[in-house]
VMD Tcl script that builds the backbone (N, CA, C; Angstrom):
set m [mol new atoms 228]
animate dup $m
set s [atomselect $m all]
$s set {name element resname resid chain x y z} {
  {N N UNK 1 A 89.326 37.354 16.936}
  {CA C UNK 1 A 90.540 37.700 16.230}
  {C C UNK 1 A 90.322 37.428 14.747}
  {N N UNK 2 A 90.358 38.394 13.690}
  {CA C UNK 2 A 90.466 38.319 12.601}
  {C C UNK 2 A 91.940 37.667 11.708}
  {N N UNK 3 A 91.487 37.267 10.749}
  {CA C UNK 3 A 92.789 36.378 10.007}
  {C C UNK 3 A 93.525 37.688 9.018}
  {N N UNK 4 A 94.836 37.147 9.172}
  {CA C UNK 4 A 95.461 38.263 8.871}
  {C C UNK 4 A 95.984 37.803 7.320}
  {N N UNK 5 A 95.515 37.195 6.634}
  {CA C UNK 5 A 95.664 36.618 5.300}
  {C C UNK 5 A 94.469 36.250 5.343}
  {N N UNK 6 A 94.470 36.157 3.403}
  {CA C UNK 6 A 93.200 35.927 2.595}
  {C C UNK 6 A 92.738 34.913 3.114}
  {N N UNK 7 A 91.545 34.678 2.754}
  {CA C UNK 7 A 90.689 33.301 3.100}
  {C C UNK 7 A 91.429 32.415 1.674}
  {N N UNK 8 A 91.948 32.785 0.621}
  {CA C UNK 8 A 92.226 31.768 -0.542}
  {C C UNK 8 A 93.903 31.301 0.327}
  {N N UNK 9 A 94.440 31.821 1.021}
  {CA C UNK 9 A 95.941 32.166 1.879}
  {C C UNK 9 A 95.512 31.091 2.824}
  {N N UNK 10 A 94.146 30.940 3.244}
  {CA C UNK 10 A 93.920 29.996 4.443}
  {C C UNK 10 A 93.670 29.093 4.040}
  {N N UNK 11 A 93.094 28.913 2.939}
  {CA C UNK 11 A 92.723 27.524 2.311}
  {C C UNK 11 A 94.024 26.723 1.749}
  {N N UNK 12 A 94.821 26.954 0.963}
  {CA C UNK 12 A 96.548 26.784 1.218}
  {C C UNK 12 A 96.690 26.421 2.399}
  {N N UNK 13 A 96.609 27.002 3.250}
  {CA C UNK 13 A 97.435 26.554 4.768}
  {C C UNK 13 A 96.866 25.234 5.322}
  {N N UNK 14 A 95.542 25.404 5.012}
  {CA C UNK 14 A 94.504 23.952 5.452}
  {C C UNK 14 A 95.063 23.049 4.467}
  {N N UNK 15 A 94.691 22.794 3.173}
  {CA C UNK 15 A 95.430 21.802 2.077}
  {C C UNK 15 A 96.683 21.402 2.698}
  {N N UNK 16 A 97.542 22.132 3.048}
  {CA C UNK 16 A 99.139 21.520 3.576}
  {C C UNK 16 A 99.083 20.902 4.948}
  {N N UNK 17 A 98.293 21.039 5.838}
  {CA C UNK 17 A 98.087 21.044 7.356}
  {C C UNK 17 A 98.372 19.215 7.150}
  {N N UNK 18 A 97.866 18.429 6.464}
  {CA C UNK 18 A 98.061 17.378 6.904}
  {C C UNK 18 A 99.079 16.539 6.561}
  {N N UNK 19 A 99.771 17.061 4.991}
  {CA C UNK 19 A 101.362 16.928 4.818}
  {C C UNK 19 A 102.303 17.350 5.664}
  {N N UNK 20 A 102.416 18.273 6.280}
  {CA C UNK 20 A 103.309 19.440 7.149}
  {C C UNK 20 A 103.390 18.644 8.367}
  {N N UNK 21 A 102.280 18.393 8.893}
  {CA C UNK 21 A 101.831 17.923 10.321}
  {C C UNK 21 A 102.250 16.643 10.545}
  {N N UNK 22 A 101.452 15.775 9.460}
  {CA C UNK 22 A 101.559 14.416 9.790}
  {C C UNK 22 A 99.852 13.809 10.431}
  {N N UNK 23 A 99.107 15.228 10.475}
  {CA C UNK 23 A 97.601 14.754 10.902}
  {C C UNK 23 A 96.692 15.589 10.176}
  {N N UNK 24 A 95.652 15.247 9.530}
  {CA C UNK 24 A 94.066 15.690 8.927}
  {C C UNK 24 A 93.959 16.347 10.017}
  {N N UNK 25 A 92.930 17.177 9.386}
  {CA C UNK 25 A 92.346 18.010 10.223}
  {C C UNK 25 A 91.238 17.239 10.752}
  {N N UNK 26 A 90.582 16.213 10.947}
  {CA C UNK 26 A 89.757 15.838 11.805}
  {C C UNK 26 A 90.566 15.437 13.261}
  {N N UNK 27 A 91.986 15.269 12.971}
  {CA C UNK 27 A 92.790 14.561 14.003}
  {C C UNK 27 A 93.507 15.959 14.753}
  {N N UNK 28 A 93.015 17.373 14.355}
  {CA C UNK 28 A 93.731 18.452 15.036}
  {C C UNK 28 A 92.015 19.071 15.436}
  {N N UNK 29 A 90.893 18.506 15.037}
  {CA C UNK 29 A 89.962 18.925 15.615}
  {C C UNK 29 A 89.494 18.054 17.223}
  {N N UNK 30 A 89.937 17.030 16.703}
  {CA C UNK 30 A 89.832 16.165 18.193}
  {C C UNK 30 A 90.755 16.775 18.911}
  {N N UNK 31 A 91.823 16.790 18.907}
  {CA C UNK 31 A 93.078 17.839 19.543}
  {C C UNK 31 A 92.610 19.038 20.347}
  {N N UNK 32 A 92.034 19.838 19.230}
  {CA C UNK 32 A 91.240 21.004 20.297}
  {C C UNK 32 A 90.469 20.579 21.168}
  {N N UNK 33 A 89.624 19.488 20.915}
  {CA C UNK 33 A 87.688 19.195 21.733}
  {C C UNK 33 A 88.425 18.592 23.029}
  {N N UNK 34 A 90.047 17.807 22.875}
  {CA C UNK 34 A 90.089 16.953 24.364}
  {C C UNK 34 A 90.734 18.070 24.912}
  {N N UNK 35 A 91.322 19.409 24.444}
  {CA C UNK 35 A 92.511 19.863 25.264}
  {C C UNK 35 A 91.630 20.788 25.925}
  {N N UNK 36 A 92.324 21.636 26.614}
  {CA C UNK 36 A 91.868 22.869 27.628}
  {C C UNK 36 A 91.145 23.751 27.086}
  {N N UNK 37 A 89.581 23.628 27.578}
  {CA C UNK 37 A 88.404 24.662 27.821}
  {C C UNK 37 A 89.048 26.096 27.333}
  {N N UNK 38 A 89.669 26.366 26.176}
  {CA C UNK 38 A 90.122 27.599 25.938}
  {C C UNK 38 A 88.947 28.304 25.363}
  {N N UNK 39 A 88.391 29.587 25.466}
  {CA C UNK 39 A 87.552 29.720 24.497}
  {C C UNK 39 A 88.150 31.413 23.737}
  {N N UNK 40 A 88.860 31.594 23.703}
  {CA C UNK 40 A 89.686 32.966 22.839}
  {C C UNK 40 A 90.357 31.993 21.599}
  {N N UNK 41 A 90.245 32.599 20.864}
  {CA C UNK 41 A 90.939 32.130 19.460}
  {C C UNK 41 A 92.871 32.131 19.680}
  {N N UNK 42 A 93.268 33.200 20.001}
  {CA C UNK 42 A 94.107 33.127 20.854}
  {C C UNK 42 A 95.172 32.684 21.648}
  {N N UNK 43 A 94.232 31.894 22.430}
  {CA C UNK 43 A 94.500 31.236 23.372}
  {C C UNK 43 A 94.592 29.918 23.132}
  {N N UNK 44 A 93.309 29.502 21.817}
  {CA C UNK 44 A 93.716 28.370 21.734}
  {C C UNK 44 A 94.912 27.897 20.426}
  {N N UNK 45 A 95.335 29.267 19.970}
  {CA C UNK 45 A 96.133 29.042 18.802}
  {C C UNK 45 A 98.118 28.849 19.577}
  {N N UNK 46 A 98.081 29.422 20.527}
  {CA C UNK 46 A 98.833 29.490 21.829}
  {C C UNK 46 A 99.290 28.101 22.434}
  {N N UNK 47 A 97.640 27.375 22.752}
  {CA C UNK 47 A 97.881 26.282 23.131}
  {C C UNK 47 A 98.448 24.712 22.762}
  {N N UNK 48 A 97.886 25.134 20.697}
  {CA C UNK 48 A 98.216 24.794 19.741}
  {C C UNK 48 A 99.930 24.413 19.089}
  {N N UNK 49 A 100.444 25.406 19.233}
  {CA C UNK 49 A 101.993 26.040 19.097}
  {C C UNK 49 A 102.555 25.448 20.580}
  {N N UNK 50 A 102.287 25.931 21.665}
  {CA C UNK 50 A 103.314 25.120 22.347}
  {C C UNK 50 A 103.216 23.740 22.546}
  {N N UNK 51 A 101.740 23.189 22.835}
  {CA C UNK 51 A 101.638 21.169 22.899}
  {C C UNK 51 A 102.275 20.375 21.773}
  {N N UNK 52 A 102.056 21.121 20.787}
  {CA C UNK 52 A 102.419 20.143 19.505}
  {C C UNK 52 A 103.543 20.678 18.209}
  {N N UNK 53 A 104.086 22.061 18.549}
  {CA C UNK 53 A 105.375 22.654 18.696}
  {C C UNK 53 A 105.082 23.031 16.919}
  {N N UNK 54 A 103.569 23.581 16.742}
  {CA C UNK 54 A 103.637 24.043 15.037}
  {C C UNK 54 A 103.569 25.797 15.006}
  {N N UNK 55 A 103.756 26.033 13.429}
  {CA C UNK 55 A 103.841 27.335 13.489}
  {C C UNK 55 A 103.024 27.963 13.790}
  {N N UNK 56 A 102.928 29.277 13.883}
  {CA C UNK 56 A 101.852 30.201 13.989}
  {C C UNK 56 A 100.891 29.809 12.994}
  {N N UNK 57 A 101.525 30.215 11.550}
  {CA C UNK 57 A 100.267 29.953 10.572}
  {C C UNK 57 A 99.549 28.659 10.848}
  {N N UNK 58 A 100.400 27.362 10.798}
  {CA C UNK 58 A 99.603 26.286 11.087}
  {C C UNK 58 A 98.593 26.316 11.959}
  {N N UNK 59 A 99.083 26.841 13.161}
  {CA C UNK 59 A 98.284 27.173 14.338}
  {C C UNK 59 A 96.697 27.253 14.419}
  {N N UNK 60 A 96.773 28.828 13.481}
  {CA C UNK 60 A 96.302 29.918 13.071}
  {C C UNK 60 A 94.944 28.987 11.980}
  {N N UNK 61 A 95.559 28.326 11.572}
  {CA C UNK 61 A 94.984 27.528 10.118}
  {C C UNK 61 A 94.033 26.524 11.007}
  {N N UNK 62 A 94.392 26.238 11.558}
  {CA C UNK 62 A 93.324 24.895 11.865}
  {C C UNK 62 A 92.015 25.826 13.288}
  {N N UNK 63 A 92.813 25.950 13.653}
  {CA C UNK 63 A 91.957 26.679 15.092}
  {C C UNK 63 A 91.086 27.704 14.143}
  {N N UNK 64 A 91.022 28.479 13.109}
  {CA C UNK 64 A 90.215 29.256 12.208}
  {C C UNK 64 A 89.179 28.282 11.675}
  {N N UNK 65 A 89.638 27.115 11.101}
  {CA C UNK 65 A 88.955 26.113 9.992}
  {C C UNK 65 A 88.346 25.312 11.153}
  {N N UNK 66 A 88.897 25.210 12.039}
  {CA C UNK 66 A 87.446 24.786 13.140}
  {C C UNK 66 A 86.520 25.324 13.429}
  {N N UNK 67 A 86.947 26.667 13.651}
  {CA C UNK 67 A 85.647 27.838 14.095}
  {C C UNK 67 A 84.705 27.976 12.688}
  {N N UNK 68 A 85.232 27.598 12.094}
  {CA C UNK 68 A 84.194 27.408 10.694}
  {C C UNK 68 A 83.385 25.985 10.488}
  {N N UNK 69 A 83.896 25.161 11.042}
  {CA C UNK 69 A 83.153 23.825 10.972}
  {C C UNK 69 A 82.306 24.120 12.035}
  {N N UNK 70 A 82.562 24.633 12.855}
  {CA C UNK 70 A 81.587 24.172 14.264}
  {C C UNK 70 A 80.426 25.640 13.828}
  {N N UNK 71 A 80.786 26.381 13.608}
  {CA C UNK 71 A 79.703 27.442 13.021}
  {C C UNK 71 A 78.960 26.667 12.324}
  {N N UNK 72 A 78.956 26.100 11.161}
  {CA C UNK 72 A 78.413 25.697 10.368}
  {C C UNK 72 A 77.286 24.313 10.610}
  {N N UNK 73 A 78.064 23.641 11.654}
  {CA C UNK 73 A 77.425 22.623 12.279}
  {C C UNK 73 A 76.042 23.520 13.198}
  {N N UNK 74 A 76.490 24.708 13.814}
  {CA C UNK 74 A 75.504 25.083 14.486}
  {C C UNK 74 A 74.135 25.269 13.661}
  {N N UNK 75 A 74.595 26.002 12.455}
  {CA C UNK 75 A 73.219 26.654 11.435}
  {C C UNK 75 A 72.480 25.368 10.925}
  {N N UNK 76 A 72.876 24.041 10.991}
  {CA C UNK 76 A 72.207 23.067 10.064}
  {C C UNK 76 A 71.878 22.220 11.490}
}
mol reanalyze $m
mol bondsrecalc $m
mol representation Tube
mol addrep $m
């Protein structure tokens, strides 16, 4: 699933994620790694929104900015 706003639109959304929330994003990446074997973007933005009751964008924002950390972890 492609992001439907800019990558400068996503970087905004990440910067706020841990004011908004109340958790860093290392604490919504553990979130994904313990919860349900989802592997659709999707699905886990879905799973995101209803457990912990955030918006879409938020959603959207962290479950993206993970798939970018863990990419990145793969190449190095």
């Amino acid at each position: 699933m492609t992001l439907h706003h800019s990558e400068e639109t996503h970087r905004q959304l990440v910067e706020r994620i841990p004011e908004s929330t109340g958790k860093d994003m290392n604490e919504w990446f553990a979130a994904l790694e313990a919860g349900p074997s989802l592997s659709r973007f999707d699905e886990r933005v879905n799973w995101l929104r209803a457990e912990y009751d955030l918006s879409h964008g938020q959603a959207t924002a962290i479950v993206h900015e993970y798939d970018k950390v863990r990419a990145a972890r793969k190449l190095t």
